[in-house]
TIFI-657638 format. One record per atom (N, C-alpha, C): residue in three letters; atom name; x negated, y, z. Coordinates in Angstrom, 3 decimals, always signed. Layout:
N
+-----+----+----------+----------+----------+
|   r |  a |     east |    north |       up |
+-----+----+----------+----------+----------+
| ALA | CA |        X |        Y |        Z |
...
+-----+----+----------+----------+----------+
END
This chain:
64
+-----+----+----------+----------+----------+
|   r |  a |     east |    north |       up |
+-----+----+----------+----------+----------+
| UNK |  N |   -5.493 |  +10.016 |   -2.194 |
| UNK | CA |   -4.357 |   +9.207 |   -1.836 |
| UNK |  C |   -4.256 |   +9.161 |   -0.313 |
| UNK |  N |   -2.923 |   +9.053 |   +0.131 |
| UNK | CA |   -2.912 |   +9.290 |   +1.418 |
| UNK |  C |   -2.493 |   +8.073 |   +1.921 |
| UNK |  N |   -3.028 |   +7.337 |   +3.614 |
| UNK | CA |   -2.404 |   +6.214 |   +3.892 |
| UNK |  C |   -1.155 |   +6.245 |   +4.311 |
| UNK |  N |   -0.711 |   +7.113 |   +4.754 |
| UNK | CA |   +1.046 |   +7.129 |   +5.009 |
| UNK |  C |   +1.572 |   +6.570 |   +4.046 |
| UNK |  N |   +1.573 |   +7.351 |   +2.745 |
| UNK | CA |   +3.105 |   +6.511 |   +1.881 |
| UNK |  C |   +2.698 |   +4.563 |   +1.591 |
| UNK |  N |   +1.494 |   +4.038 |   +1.843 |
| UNK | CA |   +0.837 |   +3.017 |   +1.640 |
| UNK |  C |   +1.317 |   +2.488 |   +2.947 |
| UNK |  N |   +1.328 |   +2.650 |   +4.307 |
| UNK | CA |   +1.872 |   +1.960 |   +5.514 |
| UNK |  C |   +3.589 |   +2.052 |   +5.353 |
| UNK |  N |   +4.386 |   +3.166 |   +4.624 |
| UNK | CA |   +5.237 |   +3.631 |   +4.782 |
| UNK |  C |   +6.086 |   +2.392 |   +3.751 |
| UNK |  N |   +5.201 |   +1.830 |   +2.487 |
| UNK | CA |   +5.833 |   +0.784 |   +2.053 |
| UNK |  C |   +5.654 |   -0.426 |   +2.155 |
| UNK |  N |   +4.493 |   -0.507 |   +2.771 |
| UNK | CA |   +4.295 |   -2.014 |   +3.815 |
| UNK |  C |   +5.413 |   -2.477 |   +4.418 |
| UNK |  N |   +5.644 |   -1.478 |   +5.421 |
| UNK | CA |   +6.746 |   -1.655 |   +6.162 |
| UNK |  C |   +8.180 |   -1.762 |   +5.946 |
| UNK |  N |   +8.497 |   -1.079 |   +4.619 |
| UNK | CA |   +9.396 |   -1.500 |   +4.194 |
| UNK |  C |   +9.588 |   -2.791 |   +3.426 |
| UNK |  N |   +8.589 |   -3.460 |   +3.126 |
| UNK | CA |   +8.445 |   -4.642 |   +2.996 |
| UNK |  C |   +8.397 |   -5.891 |   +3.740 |
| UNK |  N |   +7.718 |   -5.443 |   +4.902 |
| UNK | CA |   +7.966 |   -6.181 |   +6.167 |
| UNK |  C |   +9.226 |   -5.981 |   +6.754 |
| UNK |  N |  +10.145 |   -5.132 |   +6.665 |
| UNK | CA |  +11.312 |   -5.391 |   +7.025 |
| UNK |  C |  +12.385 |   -5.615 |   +5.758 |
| UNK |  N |  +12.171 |   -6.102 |   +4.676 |
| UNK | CA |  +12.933 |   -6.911 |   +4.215 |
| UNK |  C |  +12.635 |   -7.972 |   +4.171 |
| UNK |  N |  +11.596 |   -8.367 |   +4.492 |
| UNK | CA |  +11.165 |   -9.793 |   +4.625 |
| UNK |  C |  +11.040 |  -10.540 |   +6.166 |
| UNK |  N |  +12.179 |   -9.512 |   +6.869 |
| UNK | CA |  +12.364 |   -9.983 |   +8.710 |
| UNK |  C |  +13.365 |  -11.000 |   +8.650 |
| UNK |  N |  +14.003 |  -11.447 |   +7.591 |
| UNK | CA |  +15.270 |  -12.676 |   +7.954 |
| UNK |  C |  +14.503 |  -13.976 |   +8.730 |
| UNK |  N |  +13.661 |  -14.420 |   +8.246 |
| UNK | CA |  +12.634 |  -15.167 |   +8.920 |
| UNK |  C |  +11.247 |  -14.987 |   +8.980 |
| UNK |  N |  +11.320 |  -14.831 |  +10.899 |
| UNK | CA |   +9.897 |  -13.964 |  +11.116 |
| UNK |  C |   +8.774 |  -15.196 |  +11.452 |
| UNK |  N |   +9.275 |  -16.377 |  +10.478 |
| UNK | CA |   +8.058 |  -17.216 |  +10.458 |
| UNK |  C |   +7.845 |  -17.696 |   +9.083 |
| UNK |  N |   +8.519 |  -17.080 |   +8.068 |
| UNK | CA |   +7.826 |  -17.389 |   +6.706 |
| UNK |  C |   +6.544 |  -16.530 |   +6.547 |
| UNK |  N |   +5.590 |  -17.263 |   +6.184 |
| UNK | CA |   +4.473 |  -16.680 |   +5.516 |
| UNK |  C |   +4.147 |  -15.030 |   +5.353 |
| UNK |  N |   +5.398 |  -14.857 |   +4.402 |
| UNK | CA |   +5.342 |  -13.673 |   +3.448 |
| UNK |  C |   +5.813 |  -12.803 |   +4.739 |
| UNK |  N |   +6.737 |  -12.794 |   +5.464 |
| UNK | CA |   +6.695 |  -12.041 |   +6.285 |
| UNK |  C |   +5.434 |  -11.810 |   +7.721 |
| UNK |  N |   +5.174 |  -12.918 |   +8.138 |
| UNK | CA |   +3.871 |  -12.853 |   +8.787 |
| UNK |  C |   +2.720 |  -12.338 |   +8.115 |
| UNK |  N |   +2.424 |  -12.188 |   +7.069 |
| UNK | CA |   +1.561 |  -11.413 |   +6.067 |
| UNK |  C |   +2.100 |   -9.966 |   +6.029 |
| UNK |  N |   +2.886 |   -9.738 |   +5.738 |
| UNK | CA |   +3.143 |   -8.305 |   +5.802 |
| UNK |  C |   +2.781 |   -7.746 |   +7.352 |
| UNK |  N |   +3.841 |   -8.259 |   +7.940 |
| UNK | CA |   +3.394 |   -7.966 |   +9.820 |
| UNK |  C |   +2.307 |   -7.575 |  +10.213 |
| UNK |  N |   +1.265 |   -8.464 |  +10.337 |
| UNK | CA |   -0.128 |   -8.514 |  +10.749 |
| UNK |  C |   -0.419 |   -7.172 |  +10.074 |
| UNK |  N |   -0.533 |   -7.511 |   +8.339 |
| UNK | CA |   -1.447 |   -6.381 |   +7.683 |
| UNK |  C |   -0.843 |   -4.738 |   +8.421 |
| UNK |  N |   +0.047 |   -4.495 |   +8.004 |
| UNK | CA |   +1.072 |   -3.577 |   +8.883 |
| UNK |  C |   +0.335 |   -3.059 |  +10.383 |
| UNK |  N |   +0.586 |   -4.094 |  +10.993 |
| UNK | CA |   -0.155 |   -3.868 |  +12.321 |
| UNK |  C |   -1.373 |   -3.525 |  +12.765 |
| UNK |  N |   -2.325 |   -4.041 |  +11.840 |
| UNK | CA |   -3.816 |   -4.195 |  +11.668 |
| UNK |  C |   -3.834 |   -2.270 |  +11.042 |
| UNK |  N |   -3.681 |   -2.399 |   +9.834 |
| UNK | CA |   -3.596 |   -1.275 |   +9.293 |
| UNK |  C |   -3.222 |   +0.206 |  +10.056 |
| UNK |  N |   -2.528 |   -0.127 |  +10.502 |
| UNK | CA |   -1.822 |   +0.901 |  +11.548 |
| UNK |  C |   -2.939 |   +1.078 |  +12.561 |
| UNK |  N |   -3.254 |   +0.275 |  +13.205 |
| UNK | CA |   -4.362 |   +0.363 |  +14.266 |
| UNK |  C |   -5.639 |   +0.783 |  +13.721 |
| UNK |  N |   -5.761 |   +0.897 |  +12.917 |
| UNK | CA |   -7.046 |   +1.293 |  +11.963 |
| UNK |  C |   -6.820 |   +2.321 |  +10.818 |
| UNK |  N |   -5.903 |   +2.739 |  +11.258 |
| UNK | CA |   -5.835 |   +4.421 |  +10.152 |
| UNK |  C |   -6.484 |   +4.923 |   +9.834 |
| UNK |  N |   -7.464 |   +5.405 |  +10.665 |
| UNK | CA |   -8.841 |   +6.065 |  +10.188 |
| UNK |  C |   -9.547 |   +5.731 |   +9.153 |
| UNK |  N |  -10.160 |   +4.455 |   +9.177 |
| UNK | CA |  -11.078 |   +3.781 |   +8.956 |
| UNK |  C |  -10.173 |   +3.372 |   +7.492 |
| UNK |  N |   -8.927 |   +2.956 |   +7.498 |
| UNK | CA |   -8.334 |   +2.511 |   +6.056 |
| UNK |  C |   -8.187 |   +4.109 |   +4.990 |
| UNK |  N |   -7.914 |   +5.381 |   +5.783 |
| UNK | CA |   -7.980 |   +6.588 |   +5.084 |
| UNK |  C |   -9.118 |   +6.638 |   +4.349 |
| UNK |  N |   -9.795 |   +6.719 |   +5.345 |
| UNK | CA |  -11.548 |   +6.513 |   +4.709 |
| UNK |  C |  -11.649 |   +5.299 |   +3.860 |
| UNK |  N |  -11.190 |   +4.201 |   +3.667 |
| UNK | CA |  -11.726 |   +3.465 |   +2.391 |
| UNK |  C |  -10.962 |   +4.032 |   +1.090 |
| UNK |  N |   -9.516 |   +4.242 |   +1.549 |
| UNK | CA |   -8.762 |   +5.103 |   +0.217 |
| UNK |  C |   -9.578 |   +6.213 |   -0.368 |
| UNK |  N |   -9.993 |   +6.885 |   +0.314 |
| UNK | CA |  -10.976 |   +8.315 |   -0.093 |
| UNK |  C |  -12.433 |   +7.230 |   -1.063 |
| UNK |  N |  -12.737 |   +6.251 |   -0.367 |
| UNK | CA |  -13.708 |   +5.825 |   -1.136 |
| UNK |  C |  -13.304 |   +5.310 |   -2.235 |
| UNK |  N |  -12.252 |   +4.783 |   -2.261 |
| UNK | CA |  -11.512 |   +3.971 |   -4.057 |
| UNK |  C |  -11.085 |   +4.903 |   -4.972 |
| UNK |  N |  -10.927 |   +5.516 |   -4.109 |
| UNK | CA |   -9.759 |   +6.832 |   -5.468 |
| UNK |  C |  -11.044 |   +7.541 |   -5.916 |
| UNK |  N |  -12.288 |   +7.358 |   -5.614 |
| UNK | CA |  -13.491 |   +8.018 |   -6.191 |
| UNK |  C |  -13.992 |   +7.688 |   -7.667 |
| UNK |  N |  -13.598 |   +5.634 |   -7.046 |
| UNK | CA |  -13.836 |   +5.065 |   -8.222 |
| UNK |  C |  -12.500 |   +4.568 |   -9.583 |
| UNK |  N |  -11.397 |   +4.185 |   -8.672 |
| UNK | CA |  -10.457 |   +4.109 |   -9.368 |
| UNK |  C |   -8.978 |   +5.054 |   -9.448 |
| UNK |  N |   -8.323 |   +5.251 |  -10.623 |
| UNK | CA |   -7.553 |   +6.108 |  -10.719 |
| UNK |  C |   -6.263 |   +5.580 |   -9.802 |
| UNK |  N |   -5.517 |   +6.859 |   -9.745 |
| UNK | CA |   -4.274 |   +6.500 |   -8.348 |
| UNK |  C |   -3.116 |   +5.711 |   -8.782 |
| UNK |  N |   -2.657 |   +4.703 |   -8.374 |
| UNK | CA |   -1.626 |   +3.464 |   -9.295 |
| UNK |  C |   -0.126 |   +4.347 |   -9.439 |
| UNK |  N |   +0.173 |   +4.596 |  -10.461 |
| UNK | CA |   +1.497 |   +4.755 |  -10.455 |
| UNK |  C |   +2.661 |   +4.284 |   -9.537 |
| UNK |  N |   +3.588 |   +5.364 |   -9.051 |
| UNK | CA |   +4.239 |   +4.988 |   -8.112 |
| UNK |  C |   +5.782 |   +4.363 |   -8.768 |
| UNK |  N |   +6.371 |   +3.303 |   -7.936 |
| UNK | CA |   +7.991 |   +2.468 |   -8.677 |
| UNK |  C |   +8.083 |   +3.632 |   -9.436 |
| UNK |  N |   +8.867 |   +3.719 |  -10.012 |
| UNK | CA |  +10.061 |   +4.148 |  -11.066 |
| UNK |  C |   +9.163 |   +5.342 |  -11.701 |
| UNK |  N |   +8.324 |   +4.683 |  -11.984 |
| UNK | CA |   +7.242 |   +5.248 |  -13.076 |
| UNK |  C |   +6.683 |   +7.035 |  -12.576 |
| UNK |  N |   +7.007 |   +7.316 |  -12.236 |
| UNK | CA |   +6.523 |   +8.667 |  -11.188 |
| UNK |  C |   +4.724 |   +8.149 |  -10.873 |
| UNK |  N |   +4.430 |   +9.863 |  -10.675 |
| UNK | CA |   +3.155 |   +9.505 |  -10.173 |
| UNK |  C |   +2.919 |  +11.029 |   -9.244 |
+-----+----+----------+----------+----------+
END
């Protein structure tokens, strides 16, 4: 599994949830987003370690 399409829908989550950039749910997305991003490496590398143990989650509209 790769971290791109995983930051790629963060973010699209964090920007539907920009109408107010002080609810919760959007400050939660933000941070993680940000954090994540700054730590690519290190989050690639834990994906490589999960997908060892668990199978890859089906993507929306039932696709995989």
């Amino acid at each position: 599994m790769k971290a791109e399409p995983l930051l790629a829908k963060l973010n699209e989550l964090r920007h539907d949830a920009e109408d107010d950039k002080t609810d919760i749910e959007y400050l939660a997305l933000h941070h993680a987003f940000c954090f994540i991003s700054y730590k690519m490496a290190e989050f690639q590398k834990y994906l490589a370690e999960v997908e060892k143990t668990c199978p890859e989650p089906r993507r929306s509209g039932g696709k995989n």
